[in-house]
SEDOSE-906642 format. One record per residue (C-alpha): x, y, z. Coordinates in steps of 0.25 Angstrom, whole numbers, plus 2048, in hexadecimal, padded with zeros to 3 digits. Last residue first. Example, Ala and Ser with C-alpha at 12.3 -4.5 7.8 and 13.67 -1.06 7.14 Angstrom:
REM residues 2
ATOM    px    py    pz
ATOM   837   7FC   81D
ATOM   831   7EE   81F
//
This chain:
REM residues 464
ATOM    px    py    pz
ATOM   B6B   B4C   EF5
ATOM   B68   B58   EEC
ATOM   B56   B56   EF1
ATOM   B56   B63   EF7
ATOM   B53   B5F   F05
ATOM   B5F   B58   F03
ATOM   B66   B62   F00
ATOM   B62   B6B   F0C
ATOM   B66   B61   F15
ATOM   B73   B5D   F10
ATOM   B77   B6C   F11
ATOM   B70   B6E   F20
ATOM   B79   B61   F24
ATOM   B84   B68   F1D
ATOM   B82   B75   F25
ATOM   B7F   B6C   F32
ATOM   B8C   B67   F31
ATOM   B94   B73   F31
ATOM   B8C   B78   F3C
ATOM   B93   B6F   F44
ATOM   BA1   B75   F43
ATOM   B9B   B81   F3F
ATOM   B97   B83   F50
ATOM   B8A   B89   F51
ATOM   B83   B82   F59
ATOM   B8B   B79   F65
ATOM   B96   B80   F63
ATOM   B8E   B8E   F63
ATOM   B87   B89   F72
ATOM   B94   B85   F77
ATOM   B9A   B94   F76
ATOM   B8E   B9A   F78
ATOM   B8D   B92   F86
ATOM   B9A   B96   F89
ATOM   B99   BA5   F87
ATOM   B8C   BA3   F92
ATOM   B95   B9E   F9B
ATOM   B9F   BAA   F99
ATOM   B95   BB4   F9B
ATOM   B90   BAD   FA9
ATOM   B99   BB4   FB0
ATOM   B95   BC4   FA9
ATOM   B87   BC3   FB2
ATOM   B83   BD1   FB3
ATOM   B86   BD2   FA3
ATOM   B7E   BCA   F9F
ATOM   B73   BCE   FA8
ATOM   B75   BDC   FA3
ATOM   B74   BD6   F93
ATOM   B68   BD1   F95
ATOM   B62   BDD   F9C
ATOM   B67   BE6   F91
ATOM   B63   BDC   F87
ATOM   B56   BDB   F8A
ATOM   B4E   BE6   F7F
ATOM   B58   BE4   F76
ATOM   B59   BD3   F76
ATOM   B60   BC9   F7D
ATOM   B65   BBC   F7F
ATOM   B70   BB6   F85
ATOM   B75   BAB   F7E
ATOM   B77   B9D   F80
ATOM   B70   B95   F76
ATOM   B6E   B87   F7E
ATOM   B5F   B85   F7A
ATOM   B62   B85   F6A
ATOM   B5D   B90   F62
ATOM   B4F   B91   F5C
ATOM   B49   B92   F6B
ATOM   B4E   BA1   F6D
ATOM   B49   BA5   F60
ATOM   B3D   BA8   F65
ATOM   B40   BAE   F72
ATOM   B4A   BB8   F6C
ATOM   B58   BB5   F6A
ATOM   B61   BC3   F6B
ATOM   B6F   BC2   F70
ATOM   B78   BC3   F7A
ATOM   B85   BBB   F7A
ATOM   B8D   BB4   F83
ATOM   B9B   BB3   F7D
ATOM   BA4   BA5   F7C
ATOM   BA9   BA7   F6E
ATOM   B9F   B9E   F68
ATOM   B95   BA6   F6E
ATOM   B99   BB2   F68
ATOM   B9A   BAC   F5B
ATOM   B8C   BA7   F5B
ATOM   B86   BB4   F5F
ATOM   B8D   BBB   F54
ATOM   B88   BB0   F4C
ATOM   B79   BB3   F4F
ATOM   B70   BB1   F5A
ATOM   B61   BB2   F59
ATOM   B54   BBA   F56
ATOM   B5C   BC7   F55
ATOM   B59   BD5   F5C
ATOM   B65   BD6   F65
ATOM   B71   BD0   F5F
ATOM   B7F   BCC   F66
ATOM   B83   BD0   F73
ATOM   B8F   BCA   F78
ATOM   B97   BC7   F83
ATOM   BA5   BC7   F89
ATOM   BAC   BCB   F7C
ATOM   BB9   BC8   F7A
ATOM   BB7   BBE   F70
ATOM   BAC   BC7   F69
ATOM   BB9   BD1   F65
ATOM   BC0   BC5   F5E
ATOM   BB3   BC1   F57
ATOM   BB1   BCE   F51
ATOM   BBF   BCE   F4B
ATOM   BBD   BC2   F45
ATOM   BAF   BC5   F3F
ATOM   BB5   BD2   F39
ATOM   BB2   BDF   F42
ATOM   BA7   BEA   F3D
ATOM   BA2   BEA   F48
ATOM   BA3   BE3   F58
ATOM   B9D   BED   F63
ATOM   BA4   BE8   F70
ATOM   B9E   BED   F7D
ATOM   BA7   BED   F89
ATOM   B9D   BEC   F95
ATOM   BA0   BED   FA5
ATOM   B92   BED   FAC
ATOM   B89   BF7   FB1
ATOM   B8E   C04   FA9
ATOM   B8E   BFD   F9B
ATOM   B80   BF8   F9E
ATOM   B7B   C04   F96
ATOM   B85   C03   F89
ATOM   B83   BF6   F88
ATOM   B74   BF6   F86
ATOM   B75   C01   F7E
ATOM   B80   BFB   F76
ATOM   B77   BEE   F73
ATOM   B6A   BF5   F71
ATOM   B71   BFE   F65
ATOM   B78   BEE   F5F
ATOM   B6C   BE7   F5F
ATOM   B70   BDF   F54
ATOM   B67   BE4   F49
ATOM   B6A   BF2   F4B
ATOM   B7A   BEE   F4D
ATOM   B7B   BE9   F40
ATOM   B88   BDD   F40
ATOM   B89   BE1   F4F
ATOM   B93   BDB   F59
ATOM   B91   BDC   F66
ATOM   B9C   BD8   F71
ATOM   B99   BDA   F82
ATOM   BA7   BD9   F89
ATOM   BA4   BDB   F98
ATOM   BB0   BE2   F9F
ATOM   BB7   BDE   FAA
ATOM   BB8   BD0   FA5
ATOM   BAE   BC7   FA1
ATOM   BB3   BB9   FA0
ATOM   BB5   BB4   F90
ATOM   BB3   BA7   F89
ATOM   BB8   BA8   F7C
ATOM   BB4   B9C   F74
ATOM   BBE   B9C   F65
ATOM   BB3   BA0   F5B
ATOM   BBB   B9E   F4F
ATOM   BBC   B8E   F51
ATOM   BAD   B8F   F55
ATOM   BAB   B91   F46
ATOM   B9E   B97   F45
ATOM   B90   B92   F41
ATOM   B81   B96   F41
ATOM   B76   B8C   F40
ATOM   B70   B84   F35
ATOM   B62   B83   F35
ATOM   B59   B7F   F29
ATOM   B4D   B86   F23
ATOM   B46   B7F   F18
ATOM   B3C   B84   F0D
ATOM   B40   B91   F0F
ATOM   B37   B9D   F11
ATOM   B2D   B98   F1D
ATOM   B3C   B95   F24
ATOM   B42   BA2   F21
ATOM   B3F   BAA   F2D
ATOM   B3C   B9F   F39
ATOM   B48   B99   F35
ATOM   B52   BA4   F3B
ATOM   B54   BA2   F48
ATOM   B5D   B95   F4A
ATOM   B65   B98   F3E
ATOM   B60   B96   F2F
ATOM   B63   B8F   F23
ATOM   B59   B8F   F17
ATOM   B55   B84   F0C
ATOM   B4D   B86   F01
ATOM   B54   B91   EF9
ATOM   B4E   B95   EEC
ATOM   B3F   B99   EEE
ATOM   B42   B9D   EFF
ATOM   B4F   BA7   EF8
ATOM   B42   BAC   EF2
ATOM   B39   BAE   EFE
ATOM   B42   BB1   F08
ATOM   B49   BBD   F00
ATOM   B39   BC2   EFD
ATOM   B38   BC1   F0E
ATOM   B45   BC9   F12
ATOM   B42   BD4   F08
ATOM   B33   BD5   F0F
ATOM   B39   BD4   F1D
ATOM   B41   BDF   F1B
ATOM   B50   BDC   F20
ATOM   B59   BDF   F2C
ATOM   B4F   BDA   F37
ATOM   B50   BDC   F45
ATOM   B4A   BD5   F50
ATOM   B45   BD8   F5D
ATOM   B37   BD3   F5E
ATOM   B3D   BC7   F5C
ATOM   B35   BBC   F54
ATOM   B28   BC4   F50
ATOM   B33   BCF   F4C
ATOM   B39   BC3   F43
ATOM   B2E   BC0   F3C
ATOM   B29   BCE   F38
ATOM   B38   BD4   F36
ATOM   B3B   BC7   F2C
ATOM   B4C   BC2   F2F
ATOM   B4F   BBB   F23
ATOM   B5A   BC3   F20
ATOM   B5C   BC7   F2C
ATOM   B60   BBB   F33
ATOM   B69   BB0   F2D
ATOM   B64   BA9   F22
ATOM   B6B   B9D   F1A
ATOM   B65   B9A   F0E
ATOM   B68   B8C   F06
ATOM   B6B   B86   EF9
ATOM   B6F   B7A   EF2
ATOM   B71   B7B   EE3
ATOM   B67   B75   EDB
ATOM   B67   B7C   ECD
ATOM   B5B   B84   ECE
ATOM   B5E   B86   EDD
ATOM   B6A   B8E   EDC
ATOM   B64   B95   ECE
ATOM   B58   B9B   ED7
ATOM   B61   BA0   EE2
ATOM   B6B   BA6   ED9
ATOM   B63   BB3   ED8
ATOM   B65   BB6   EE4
ATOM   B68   BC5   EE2
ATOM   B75   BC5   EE8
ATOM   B78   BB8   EE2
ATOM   B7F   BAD   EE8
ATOM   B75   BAC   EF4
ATOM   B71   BB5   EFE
ATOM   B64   BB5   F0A
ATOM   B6F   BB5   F16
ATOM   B76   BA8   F13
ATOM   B76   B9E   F05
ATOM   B7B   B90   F08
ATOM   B7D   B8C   EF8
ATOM   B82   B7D   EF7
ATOM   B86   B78   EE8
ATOM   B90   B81   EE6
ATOM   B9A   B83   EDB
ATOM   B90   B88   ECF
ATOM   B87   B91   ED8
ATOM   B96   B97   EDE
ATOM   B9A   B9B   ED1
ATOM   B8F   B9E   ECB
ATOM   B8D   BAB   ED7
ATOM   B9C   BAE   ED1
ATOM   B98   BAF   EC4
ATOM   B8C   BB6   EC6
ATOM   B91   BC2   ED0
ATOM   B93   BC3   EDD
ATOM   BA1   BD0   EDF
ATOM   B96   BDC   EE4
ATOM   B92   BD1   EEF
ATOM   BA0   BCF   EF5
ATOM   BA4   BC3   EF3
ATOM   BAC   BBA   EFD
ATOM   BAF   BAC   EFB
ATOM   BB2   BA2   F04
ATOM   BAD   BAA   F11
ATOM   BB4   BB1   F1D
ATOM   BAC   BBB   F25
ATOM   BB3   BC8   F24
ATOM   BA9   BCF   F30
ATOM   BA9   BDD   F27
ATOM   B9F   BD8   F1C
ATOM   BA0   BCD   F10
ATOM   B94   BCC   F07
ATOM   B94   BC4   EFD
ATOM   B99   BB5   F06
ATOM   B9C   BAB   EFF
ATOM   B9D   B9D   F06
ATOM   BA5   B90   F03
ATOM   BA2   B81   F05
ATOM   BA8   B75   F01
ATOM   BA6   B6D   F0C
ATOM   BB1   B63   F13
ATOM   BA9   B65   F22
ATOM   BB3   B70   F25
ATOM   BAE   B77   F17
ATOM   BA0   B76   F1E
ATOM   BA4   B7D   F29
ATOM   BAB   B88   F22
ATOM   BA0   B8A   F1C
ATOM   B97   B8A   F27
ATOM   BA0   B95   F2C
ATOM   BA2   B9D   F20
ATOM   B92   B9F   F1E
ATOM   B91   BA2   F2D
ATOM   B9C   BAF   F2D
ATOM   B90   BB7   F36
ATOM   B87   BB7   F28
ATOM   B90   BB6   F1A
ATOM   B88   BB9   F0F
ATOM   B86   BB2   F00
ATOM   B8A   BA6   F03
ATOM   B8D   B98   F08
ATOM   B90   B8E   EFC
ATOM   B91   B7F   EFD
ATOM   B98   B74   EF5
ATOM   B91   B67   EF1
ATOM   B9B   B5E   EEB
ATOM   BA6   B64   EF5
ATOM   BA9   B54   EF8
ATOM   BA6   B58   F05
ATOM   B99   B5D   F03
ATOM   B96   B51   EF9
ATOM   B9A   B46   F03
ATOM   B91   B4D   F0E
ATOM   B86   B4C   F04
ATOM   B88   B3E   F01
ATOM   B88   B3B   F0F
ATOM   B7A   B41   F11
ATOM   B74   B3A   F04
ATOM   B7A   B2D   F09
ATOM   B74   B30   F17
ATOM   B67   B33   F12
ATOM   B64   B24   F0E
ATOM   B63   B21   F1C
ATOM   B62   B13   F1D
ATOM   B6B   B0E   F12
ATOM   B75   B19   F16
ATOM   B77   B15   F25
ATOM   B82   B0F   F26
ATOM   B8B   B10   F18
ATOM   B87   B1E   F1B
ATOM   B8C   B20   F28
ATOM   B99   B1B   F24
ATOM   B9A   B22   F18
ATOM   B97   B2E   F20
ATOM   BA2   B2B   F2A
ATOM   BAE   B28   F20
ATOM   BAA   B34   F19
ATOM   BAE   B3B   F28
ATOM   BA9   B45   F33
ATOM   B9B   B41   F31
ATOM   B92   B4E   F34
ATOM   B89   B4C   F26
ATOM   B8A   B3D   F27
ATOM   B86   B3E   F37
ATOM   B7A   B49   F36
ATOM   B73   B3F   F26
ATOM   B74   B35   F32
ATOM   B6C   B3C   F3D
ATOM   B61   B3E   F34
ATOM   B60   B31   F2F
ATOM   B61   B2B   F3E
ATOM   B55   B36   F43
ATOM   B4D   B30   F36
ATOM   B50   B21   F37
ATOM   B4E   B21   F46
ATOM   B4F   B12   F45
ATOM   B56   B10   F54
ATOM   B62   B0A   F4E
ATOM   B62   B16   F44
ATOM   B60   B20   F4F
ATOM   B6B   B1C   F57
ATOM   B74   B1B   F4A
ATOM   B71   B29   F47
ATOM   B74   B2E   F56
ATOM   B82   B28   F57
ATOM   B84   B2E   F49
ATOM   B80   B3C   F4C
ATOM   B87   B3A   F5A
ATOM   B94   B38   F54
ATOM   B93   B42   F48
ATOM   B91   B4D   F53
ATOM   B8A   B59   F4A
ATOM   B7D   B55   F51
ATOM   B80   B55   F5E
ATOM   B75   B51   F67
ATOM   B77   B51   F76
ATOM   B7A   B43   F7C
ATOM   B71   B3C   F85
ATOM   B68   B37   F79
ATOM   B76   B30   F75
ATOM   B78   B28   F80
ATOM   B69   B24   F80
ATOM   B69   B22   F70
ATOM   B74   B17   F73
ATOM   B6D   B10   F7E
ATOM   B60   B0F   F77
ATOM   B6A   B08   F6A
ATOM   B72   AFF   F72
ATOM   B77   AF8   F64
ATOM   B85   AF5   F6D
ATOM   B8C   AFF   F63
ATOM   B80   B09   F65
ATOM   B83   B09   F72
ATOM   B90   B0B   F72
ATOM   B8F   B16   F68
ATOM   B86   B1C   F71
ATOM   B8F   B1C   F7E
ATOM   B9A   B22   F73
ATOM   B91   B2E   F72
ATOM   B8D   B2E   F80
ATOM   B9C   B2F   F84
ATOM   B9D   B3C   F7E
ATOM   BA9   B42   F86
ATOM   BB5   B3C   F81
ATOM   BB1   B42   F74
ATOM   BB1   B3B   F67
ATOM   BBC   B37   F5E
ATOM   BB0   B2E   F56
ATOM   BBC   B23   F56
ATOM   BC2   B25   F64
ATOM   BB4   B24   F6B
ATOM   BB0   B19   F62
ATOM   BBB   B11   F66
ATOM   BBA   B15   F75
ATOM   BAE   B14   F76
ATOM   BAE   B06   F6E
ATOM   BB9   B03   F78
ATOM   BB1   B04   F83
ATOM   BA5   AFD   F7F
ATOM   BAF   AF1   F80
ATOM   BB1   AE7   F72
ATOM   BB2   AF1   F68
ATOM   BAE   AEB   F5A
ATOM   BA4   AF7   F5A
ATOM   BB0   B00   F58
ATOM   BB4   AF9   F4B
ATOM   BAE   B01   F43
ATOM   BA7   B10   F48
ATOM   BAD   B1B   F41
ATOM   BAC   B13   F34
ATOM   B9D   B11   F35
ATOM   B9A   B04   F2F
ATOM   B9A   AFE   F3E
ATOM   B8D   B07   F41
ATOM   B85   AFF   F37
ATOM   B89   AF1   F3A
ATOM   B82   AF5   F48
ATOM   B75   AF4   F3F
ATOM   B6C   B01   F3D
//
């Protein structure tokens, strides 16, 4: 790429006219509104400005990747462009269109870049279809831990049109679009959402159709589609016991596996969490990740000192499957040694819940799983130390800085003793979750990976 290149980007004209490093900084600084405190960022514009292109991919090695910061995603497409990395600088340019803050932006980058890498038209042209709601996208048929409304709600920030039906609504009141109890489905309105969608992001083994049926028409007529699994329905007793020795599964393997197989013959493409891959992927053609997401605006963080008492919050969905017996009983006999109030959380809406986990000095979350889930997630986005079961083999599928305590039946008494001999360092370990969630699970990035995950599925599929 020639310097001419960088001056079509709109963010960028003028300032290479600067005369003094200094007031490039300070141009560029005001320009991409950056923080004061990321120096290395405008250091590697400089450099890339003085064509200094070793020093420039020095500064920004030193900096941690952030791939839902446009800035760096730029900076580090046009270090890999000068350097002919033509693959990583592809790559890193189809991430900057789809993060672009502005039309302005994209048209830039592609007026740049576009006759080299012929993708990024194809990139752009989707994002301009997603806002121009000429591709609107459908999450259904079951709400799980409020995550279908959430991504929606992500998207719809991004300028999607995108709306979720939920079937089955329970106790917890999660907020969807459209609410339809199951008895209510019938084939008018099941047309109605086949003739005004074009994306179908199915969750938990549903589609439009109780019975499925519409999987075979969805993809005789080209509409996108994809499965998102969660856990038990997928979940294979022989697999997962040679996983965990202490799992627990809700269905039986054989219905589980003829589901796998025909949802497999219409659905190409699954979503999954960190855990998960390892039961669907031999079934669908291509597994992808997306992680879990919550609106940290409704998780304000709560940081809490132990007072007289330690506050120790559960909050069982099926306490069987949770562990909820060994959890009481472990209670129950370190109830004389230390100071415990224990909060069983049922049968209370999702607001209500998250008002009592506020209060809460710890929390104890599931027992036999192969993971954390969203109860886990909001806790730590509150500021709460949790315990949790992650067995050994799952512990490497999740990134190294997860911060919780872990646990399983057999250890949880002498887990959570230790806990609770050391209450200071509660509050650290609050923080940690806190920062680890921001950094993971927080929508506001997320958002960008749903529509990342969206463009890459259809282009897979030959629609862009």
């Amino acid at each position: 790429m020639k310097l001419t290149n960088i001056d079509t980007l709109e963010y960028l004209k003028g300032l290479l006219a600067h005369s003094s490093n200094e007031e490039f900084k300070k141009a560029l600084k005001e320009k991409l509104k950056l923080d004061a405190n990321k120096e290395k960022i405008l250091d590697t514009a400089l450099n890339l400005r003085n064509l200094q292109i070793d020093k420039a991919r020095e500064i920004i090695d030193q900096i941690e990747p952030d791939k839902y910061s446009f800035t760096y995603m730029l900076l580090k497409s046009i270090i890999y462009d000068l350097e002919n990395n033509n693959d990583e600088a592809n790559k890193s340019l189809v991430r900057t269109i789809i993060l672009s803050p502005k039309k302005e932006f994209r048209e830039s980058i592609l007026n740049a870049f576009g006759l080299k890498y012929p993708e990024i038209e194809k990139t752009y042209n989707f994002i301009e279809n997603i806002k121009t709601h000429k591709l609107k996208i459908l999450h259904g048929t079951m709400e799980i831990a409020n995550q279908m409304h959430t991504y929606v709600s992500g998207l719809k920030k991004l300028g999607a049109f995108a709306r979720s039906v939920n079937y089955y609504p329970v106790y917890l009141k999660y907020k969807n679009d459209y609410i339809i109890p199951l008895e209510k489905v019938n084939e008018n309105i099941i047309n109605q959402f086949i003739n005004s969608f074009d994306i179908f992001h199915f969750h938990f083994g549903t589609s439009l159709n109780p019975a499925m049926s519409d999987l075979p028409f969805l993809k005789n007529i080209g509409k996108t589609i994809l499965m998102h699994y969660w856990g038990s329905e997928v979940r294979r007793k022989s697999k997962a016991l040679e996983l965990n020795p202490y799992a627990k599964v809700k269905e039986e393997e054989e219905k589980i596996v003829k589901k796998l197989i025909f949802v497999s013959q219409y659905i190409n493409h699954c979503v999954t969490e960190f855990t998960l891959p390892v039961y669907v992927e031999e079934y669908h053609k291509h597994t992808h990740f997306l992680a879990q997401a919550i609106d940290l605006n409704k998780y304000p963080y709560s940081p809490k000192t132990p007072g007289d008492k330690i506050i120790i919050a559960h909050a069982p969905t099926d306490p069987e499957y949770k562990g909820t017996p060994v959890i009481k009983s472990v209670i129950e006999s370190l109830s004389d040694k230390y100071p415990i109030e224990f909060v069983l959380v049922q049968g209370k809406s999702h607001a209500e819940a998250r008002k009592i986990y506020m209060k809460a000095d710890l929390i104890i979350d599931q027992l036999y799983s192969e993971g954390y889930g969203l109860f886990t997630i909001e806790s730590m986005a509150l500021g709460k130390p949790v315990i949790v079961s992650v067995p050994d083999y799952f512990v490497n599928k999740y990134p190294p800085d997860l911060p919780v305590i872990r646990a399983n039946p057999d250890n949880l008494q002498d887990v959570l003793e230790k806990t609770l001999s050391e209450p200071e360092k509660l509050p650290q370990i609050g923080a940690m979750g806190r920062k680890y969630v921001e950094k993971y699970h927080d929508i506001e990035k997320v958002k960008f990976d749903l529509l990342e995950l969206y463009y890459t599925v259809m282009r897979e599929e030959g629609k862009i």
